[in-house]
Every structure is written in C-alpha cells, then in structure tokens.
N, C-alpha and C positions, 0 to 999 in steps of 0.2 A: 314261149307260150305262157298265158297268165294263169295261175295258180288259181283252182277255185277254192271259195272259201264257203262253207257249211255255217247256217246259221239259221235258227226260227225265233220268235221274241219268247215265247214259250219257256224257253233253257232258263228263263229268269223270273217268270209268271210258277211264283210259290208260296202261297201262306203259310211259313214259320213261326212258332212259339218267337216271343223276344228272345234274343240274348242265343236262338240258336245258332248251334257252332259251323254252320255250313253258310257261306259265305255265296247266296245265291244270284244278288245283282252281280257279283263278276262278269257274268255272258255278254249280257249286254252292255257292261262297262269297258270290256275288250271289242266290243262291235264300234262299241262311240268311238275308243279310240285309232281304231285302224279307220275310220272316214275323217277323223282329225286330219289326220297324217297323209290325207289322201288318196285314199282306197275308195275308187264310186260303189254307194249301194247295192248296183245293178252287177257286182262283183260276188253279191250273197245268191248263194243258190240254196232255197227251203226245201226239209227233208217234212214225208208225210209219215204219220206213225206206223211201227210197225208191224206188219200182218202179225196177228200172234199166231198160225201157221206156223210162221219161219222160226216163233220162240218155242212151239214145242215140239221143231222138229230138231231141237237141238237141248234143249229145259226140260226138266221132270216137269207133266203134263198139270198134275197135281197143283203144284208149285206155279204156277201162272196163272192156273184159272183160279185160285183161292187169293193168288196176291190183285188178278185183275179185276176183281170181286168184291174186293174187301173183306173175307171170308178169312183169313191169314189170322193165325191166333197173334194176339197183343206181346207174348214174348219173342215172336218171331217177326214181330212191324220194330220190338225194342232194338232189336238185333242190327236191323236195317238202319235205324237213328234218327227216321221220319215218323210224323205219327199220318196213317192212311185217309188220303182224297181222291177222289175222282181225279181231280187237276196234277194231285204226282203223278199217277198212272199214265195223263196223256205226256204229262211234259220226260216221261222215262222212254214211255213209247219211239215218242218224237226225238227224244237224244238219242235212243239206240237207233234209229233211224238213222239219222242226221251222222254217224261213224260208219254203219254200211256204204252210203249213199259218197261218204266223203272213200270208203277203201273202192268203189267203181270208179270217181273220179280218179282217184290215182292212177289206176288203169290207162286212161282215158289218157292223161295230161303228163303222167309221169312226178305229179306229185299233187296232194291235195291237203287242206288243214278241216278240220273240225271248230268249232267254237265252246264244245262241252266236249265230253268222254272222259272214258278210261274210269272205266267203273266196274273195275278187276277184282274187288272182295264178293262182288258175286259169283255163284257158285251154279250147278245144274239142280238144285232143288232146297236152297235158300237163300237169303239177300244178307246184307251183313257189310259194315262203314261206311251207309251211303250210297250202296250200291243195288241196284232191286235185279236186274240184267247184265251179266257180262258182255259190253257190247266189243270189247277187244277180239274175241272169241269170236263172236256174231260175221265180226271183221273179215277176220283169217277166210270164214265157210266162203262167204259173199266173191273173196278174189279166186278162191279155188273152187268156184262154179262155172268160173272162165278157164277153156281149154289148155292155155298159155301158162296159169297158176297153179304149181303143183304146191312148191314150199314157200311157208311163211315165216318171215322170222317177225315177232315180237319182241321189240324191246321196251322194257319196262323200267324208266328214271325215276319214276315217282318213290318219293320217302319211305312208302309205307311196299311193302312185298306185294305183288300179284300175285296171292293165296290162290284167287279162286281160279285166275288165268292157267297157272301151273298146273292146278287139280284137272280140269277141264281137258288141257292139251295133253296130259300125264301120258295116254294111250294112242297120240297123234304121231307118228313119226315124222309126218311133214310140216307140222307145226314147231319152231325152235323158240322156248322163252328164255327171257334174259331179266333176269332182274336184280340192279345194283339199288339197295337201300339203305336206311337204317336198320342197324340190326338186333338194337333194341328199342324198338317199334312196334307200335299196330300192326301186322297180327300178331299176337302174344305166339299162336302155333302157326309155324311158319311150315308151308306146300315146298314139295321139291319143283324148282323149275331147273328147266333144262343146263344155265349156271344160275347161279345163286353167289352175289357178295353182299354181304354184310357188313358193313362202314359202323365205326367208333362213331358216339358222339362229339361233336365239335370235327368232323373232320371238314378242310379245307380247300380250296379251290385246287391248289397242285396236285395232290395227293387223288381228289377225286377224277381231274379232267386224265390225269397217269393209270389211275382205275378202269376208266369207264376206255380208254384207247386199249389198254390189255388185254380188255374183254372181250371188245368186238374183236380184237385178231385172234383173240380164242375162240369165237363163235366162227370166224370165215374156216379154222383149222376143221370145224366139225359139219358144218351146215353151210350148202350152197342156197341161199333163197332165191326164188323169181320177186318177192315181193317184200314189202318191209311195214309193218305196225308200229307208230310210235308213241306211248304216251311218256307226256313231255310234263311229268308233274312238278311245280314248283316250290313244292310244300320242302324241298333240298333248302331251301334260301334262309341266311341266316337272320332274317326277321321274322320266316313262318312260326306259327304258334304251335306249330305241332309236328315238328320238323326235328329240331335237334342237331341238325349240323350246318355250319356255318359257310356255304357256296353265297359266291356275291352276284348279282346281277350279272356282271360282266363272266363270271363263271357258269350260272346257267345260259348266256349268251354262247361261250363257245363252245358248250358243251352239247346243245341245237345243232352247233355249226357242224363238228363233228358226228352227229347219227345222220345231218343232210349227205356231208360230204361220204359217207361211205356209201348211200345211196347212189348218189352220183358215179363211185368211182365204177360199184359194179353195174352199174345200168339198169337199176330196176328200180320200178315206182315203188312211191312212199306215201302209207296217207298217215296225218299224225292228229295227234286230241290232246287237249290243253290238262289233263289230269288234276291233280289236285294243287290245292295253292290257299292257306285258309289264315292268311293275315285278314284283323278288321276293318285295317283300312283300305280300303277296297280300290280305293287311287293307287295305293302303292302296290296292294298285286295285282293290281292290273299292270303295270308298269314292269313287272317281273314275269307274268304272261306274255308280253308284247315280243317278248327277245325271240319266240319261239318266230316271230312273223318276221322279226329282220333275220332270223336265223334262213329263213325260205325264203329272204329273197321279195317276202311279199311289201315290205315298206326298207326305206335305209336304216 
C-alpha cells in the first residue's frame, strides 16, 4: 500500500529577518527532492488549517486567541523565536494540520509521513523554540478519537528534549513519551517524559543506534501502544549547527529504520514529521531529511 505523504507549499512561505536561524526552504527542498527520486506529485495530499476549536479544546484558550491575534506580548513572540504575521499564523495552523491529517492517515494506511512537524517546545499556554502549537500532542488526541486508539506512544529523536510534549502528556496515562536527546541542550529546564536519556556531546553512531534499541525494549516493558508518533529530528547529525553530536547520515538512516521496524513488528500504524534539522545548507539537510523517506520505504 503507498505511503501518503503530507505536504502544503505554505511550510516554506515565511518572511525571515536575514541570517534567521530557522532554516525555512527545507519543506519544500524535501518535497523537490522526493519528485527527483521519483515520487508523482499527485502522492502529496494537502492539509487545511486548523479549526482553532480543536486548539482550544486542548490549549489554554487565552493563549491562542492572543497568539492568533497578534495580541501575544513581545516577550512571549521572543520566546517562540518568530517575530508575529498573519502568514506564520496560517503556515502554523496549516503544519499542525498537515501532522493531524498525516496521524488519520496512518490509521488509514498503516503508515504516513509529514513534510514539517514536531513542534514539541510548545506547551498548553506558551510557544517557545520555534514552536507556537504542539502539533505531536494534537496527534496523539486526533488517533484516540478512533474507537481502535487507546495508547499512543511518542517517540521523540530530535536533539533538543520534548519539554512541552512531556508537560502536556504528564497526566495522560495512555499517552507514552520517549525522548532520547542531548543532554546539554535546548531546553536548559528539561519536563519529565515518560523515559528520558540524555546523550554526551560528541556521542556517536554505536553508542546512539545501542541507546535508542534499549529504549524502545524499555518502552515495549512498560507501554503496549495501538499507535506510534514519530518525530524524526535531524538536528542529531554531526554537521547540525545546533545539534552537538556527531550521528552520520547513514546513522540517522538506521536509526528511521529501527522506529519503522518496531512499528512493523508490533502491527500498528505509524505517522512520522521530519522535526528539526538546522544546517545552512539546506541541500545537505535536506539530504539528511531524505533518510527518514528511504527509511519508509517511501524512495530506495
């Protein structure tokens, strides 16, 4: 069955100061390249923004209508690391969309990708590294609103901790987070998730892909899921700018292979988002994004 893939041009439609540190043509530098390689257009299915309903029945109320507003005080837009548009607002909207829309397909297909997400420094009543909406969270609700979806496990590879995913899920029993990072990283105050490891700087491809295999067999000791979250950040790679440990290409390759393959082994869908990844040359993380889609199967 073909893999759908989440995509709006929007994810990359953003007026940045120069020199800002969010590397916003990736989206659609990952879209160019999966039709390079062979993937028909008509393989992208677009997400519409979303209902802000569905964010405040999960979001301090407050907190959405002051950010969808632009009403959000200047210390708390500083926090988020955007300065406030109309055009962030839809293109937030539409990404946290576009991770819902990709957790039904999973459903649907048994497994789905995203082309943005994983925007876990957000919280139920502030934004914070680039993140305005938890759309990981959003996720989890979206599959457990299907009869079939009690537990979610989220896993969390991205560099930087899923602060806000942990805080969020903290009083969820059927939500499981996992999150293997750096552990001297963004967020300076690190949320308890459900496990928590913390990786040296400079650590390496063995040592990580032996990590993140120990974990999951700790996660299956604890937590039986129906469904699986994955973001797949690659800010781990040892040329990210903001990363700090040195996984190669070929290490965040198997390390895809491995959150697929346990999906697979226990039978339940998986939708995943491409997380963070913030080299400036945007050919080459893109190139380091790409693994997630041979990782699925979705190109060789």
């Amino acid at each position: 069955m073909t893999t759908p893939l989440v995509f709006h041009p929007i994810y990359s439609q953003l007026d940045l100061p120069e020199r800002h540190r969010f590397p916003i043509e990736k989206y659609v530098g990952i879209r160019d390249e999966l039709i390079n390689r062979g993937v028909e257009a008509s393989r992208f299915v677009t997400p519409s923004p979303v209902d802000l309903s569905f964010l405040t029945a999960y979001y301090d109320a407050n907190y959405v209508d002051a950010l969808i507003t632009g009403a959000l005080d200047k210390k708390a837009m500083r926090r988020i690391g955007f300065p406030w548009s109309q055009q962030l607002i839809e293109r937030t909207r539409t990404a946290v969309a576009g991770t819902c829309l990709t957790a039904k397909l999973a459903l649907e297909h048994g497994k789905a990708l995203n082309l943005t997400g994983g925007y876990h420094h957000a919280f139920a009543d502030f934004g914070s590294g680039f993140c305005l909406f938890n759309d990981l969270y959003l996720a989890a609700k979206t599959m457990q609103q299907t009869p079939y979806v009690e537990n979610v496990l989220i896993v969390d590879l991205d560099v930087h901790q899923g602060d806000g995913t942990a805080k969020l899920a903290e009083n969820d029993r059927d939500i499981f987070t996992l999150s293997i990072h750096g552990e001297k990283n963004f967020p300076h105050r690190k949320q308890r998730s459900d496990i928590d490891i913390g990786l040296d700087k400079g650590t390496e491809d063995d040592e990580y892909l032996t990590t993140l295999e120990q974990a999951l067999t700790m996660v299956m000791r604890q937590f039986q899921p129906d469904a699986i979250i994955y973001d797949a950040g690659v800010d781990v790679h040892v040329n990210d700018d903001l990363g700090h440990l040195h996984i190669s290409t070929q290490g965040v390759y198997e390390r895809d292979t491995q959150v697929f393959a346990l999906a697979e082994r226990l039978g339940v869908p998986i939708a995943a988002v491409i997380g963070g990844g913030y080299q400036r040359d945007i050919a080459a993380l893109v190139d380091v994004h790409i693994q997630l889609y041979r990782a699925a199967g979705v190109i060789d």
